[in-house]
C-alpha positions as CSV (number, residue, x, y, z in Angstrom):
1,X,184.5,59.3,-64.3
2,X,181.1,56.9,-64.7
3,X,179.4,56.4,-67.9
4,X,177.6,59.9,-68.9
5,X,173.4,59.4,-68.4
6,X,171.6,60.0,-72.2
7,X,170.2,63.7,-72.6
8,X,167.1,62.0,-73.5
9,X,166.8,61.3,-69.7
10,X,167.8,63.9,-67.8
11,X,165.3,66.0,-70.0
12,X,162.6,63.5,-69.6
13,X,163.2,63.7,-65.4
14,X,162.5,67.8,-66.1
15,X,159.8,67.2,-67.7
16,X,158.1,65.2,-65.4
17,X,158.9,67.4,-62.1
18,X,157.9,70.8,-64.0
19,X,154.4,69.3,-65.9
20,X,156.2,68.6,-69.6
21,X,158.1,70.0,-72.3
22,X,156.7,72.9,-73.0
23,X,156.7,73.9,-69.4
24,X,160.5,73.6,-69.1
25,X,161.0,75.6,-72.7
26,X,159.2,78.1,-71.2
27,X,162.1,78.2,-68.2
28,X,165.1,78.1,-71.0
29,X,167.8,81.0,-71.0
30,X,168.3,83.0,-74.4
31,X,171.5,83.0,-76.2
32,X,172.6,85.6,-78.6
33,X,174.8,84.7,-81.0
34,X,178.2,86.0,-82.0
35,X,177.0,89.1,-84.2
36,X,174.8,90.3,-81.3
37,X,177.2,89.5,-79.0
38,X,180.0,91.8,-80.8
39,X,177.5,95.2,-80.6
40,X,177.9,95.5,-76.8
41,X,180.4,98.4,-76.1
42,X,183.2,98.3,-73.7
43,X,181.4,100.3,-71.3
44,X,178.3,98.2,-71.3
45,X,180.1,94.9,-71.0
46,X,182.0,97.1,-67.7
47,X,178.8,98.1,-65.9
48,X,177.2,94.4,-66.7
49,X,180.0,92.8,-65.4
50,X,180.6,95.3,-62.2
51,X,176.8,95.3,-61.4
52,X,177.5,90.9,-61.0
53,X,180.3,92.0,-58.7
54,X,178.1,93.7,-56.7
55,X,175.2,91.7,-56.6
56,X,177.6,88.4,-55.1
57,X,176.6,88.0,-51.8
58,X,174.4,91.1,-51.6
59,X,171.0,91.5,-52.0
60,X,170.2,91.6,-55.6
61,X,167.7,94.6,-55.9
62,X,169.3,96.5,-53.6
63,X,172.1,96.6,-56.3
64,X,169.7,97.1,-59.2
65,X,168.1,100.2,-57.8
66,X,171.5,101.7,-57.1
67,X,173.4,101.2,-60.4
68,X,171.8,104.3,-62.1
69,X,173.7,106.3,-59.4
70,X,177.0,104.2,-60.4
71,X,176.1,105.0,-64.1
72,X,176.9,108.6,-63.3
73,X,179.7,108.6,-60.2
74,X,181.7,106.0,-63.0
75,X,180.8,108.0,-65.9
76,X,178.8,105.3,-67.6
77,X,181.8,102.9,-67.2
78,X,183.5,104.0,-70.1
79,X,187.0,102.6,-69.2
80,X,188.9,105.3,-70.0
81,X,187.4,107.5,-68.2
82,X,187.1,105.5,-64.7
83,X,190.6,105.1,-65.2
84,X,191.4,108.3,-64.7
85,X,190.1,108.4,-61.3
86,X,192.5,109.2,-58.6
87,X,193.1,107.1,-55.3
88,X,191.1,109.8,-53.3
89,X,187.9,109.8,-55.6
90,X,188.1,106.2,-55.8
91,X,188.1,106.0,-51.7
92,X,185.1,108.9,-51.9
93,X,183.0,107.0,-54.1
94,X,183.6,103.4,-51.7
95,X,182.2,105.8,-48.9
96,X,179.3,107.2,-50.3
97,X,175.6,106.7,-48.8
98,X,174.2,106.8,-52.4
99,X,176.0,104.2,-53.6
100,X,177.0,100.5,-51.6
101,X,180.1,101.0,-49.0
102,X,182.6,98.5,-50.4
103,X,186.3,99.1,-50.5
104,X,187.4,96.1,-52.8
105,X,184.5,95.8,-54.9
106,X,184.4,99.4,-56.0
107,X,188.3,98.9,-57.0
108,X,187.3,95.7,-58.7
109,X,185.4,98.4,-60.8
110,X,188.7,100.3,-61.9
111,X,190.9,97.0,-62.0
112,X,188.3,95.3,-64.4
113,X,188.4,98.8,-66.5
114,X,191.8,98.1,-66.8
115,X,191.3,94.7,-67.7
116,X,188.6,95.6,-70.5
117,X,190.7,98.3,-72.1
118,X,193.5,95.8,-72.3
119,X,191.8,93.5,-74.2
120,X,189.5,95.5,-76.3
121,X,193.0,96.9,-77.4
122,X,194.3,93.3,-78.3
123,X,191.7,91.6,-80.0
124,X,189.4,94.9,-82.0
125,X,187.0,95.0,-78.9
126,X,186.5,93.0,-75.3
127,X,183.1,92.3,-76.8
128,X,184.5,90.3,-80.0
129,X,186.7,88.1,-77.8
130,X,183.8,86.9,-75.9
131,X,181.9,86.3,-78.7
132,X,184.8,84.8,-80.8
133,X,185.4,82.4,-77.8
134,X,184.7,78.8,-78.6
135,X,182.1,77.6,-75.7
136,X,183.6,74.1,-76.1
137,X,186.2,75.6,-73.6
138,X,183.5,77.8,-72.1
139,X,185.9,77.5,-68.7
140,X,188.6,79.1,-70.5
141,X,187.5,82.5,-71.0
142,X,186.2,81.6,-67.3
143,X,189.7,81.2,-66.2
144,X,190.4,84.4,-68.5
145,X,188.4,86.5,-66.3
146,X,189.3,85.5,-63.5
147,X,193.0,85.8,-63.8
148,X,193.0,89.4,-65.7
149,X,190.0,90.8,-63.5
150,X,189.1,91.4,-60.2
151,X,186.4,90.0,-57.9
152,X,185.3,87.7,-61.3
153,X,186.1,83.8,-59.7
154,X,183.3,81.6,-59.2
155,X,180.1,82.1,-60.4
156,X,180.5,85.8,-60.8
157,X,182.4,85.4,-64.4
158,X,179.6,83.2,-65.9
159,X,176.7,84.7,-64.7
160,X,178.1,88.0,-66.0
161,X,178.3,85.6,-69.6
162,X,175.6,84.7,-69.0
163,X,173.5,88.3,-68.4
164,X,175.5,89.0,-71.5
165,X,173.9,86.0,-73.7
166,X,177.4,84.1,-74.4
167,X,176.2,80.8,-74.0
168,X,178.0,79.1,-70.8
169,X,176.7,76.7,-68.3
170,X,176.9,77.3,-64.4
171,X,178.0,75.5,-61.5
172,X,174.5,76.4,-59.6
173,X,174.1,73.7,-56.5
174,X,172.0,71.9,-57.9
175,X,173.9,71.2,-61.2
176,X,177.2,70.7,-58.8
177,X,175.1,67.8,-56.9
178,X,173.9,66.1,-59.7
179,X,177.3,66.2,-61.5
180,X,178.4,64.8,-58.1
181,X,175.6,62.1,-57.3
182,X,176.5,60.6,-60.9
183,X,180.2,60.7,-60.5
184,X,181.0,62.8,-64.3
185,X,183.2,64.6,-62.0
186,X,185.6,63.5,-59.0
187,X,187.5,66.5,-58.5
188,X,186.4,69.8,-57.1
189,X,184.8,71.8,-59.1
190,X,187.5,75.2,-58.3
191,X,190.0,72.6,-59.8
192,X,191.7,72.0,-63.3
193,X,190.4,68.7,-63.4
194,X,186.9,69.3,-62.1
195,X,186.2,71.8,-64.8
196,X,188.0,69.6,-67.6
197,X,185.9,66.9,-67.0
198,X,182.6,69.2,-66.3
199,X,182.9,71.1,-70.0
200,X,183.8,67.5,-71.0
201,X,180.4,66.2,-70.3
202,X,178.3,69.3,-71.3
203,X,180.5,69.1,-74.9
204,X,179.0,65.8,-75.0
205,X,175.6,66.6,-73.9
206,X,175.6,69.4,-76.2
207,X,176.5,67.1,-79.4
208,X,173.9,64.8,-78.3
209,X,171.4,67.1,-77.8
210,X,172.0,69.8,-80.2
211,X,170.8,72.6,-77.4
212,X,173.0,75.1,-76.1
213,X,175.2,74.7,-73.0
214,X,172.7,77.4,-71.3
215,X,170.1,75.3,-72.1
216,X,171.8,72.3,-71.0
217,X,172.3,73.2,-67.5
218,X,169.1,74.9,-66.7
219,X,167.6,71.3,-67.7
220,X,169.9,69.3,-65.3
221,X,169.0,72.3,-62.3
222,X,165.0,71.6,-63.1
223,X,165.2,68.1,-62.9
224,X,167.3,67.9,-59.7
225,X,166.9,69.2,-55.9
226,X,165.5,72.4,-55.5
227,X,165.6,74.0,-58.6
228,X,167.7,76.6,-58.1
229,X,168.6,78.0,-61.3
């Protein structure tokens, strides 16, 4: 892995491509911190998380004026209660015109009910492990949700984090090339190593810096290709 480039540049770079500091504050995610994070219920964290499911691959307002109908068919996604559903209502509600026709995301919906119930159980709330989890090993609860849920690998686990205010960098392209073109990682970023050595540099970054990892990657995104946040 080469020599990590100084904050101080990268940030400079941004600055220069969006018109100065000011302009790329304005472009900064919010964070909320552990306390705000801990209000969310289970069933909001659910729906959050199932509504970045959807959106994956799909058209993104298309989802968004469609959840208040998944509000009601999954009773507000309180766990319990989506649990309940049988393999025939499930099936009914994969088929219906009102909602979006999708076999294996609308059962990610009941898996990842099952998921949140199981670890609201174990640790006083699903909402106080993610805000008890130490972003220094961001890609850990990564890896959590991806192994205990359903449909949550790739970017669909941190940009429901993210929507959610934990602070977590993403693997956006344009983060992925630059962490490429500067060789801090030489492994692929699906692997073990790739994501050590990616939180590895954004730990460092972060310590440097003193911004949030949140911040830190929309800075790399604005100062590289095309922006993509």
């Amino acid at each position: 892995m080469a020599k990590l480039e100084k904050f101080a540049d990268i940030l400079s770079r941004a600055c220069e491509r969006k018109g100065g500091l000011e302009a790329v504050e304005a472009l900064l995610p919010d964070t909320l911190s552990a306390q705000e994070i801990t209000q969310y219920s289970d069933a909001e964290l659910l729906s959050v998380m199932s509504k970045r499911v959807f959106q994956s691959g799909f058209v993104w307002k298309v989802v968004e004026h469609k959840w208040p109908a998944y509000e009601k068919a999954f009773f507000d996604f309180e766990p319990h209660k989506v649990l309940m559903l049988s393999p025939e209502q499930i099936q009914q509600r994969a088929t219906d015109a009102t909602l979006i026709r999708h076999q294996k995301k609308t059962q990610a919906i009941v898996n990842n009910a099952y998921m949140v119930q199981t670890l609201s159980a174990k640790h006083n709330g699903f909402a106080k492990l993610i805000a008890d989890w130490p972003v220094n090993d961001i890609i850990g609860l990564w890896q959590l949700l991806k192994k205990q849920g359903a449909r949550l690998g790739g970017n669909t686990g941190p940009y429901f984090l993210r929507t959610i205010g934990k602070d977590t960098f993403l693997l956006s392209q344009d983060v992925q090339a630059y962490l490429k073109a500067h060789k801090v990682v030489d492994a692929g970023f699906t692997s073990k190593t790739g994501l050590n050595q990616t939180q590895a540099a954004f730990n460092h970054w972060q310590q440097e810096s003193g911004l949030t990892l949140a911040e830190i990657s929309r800075i790399i995104s604005l100062g590289v290709g095309d922006n993509r946040l």
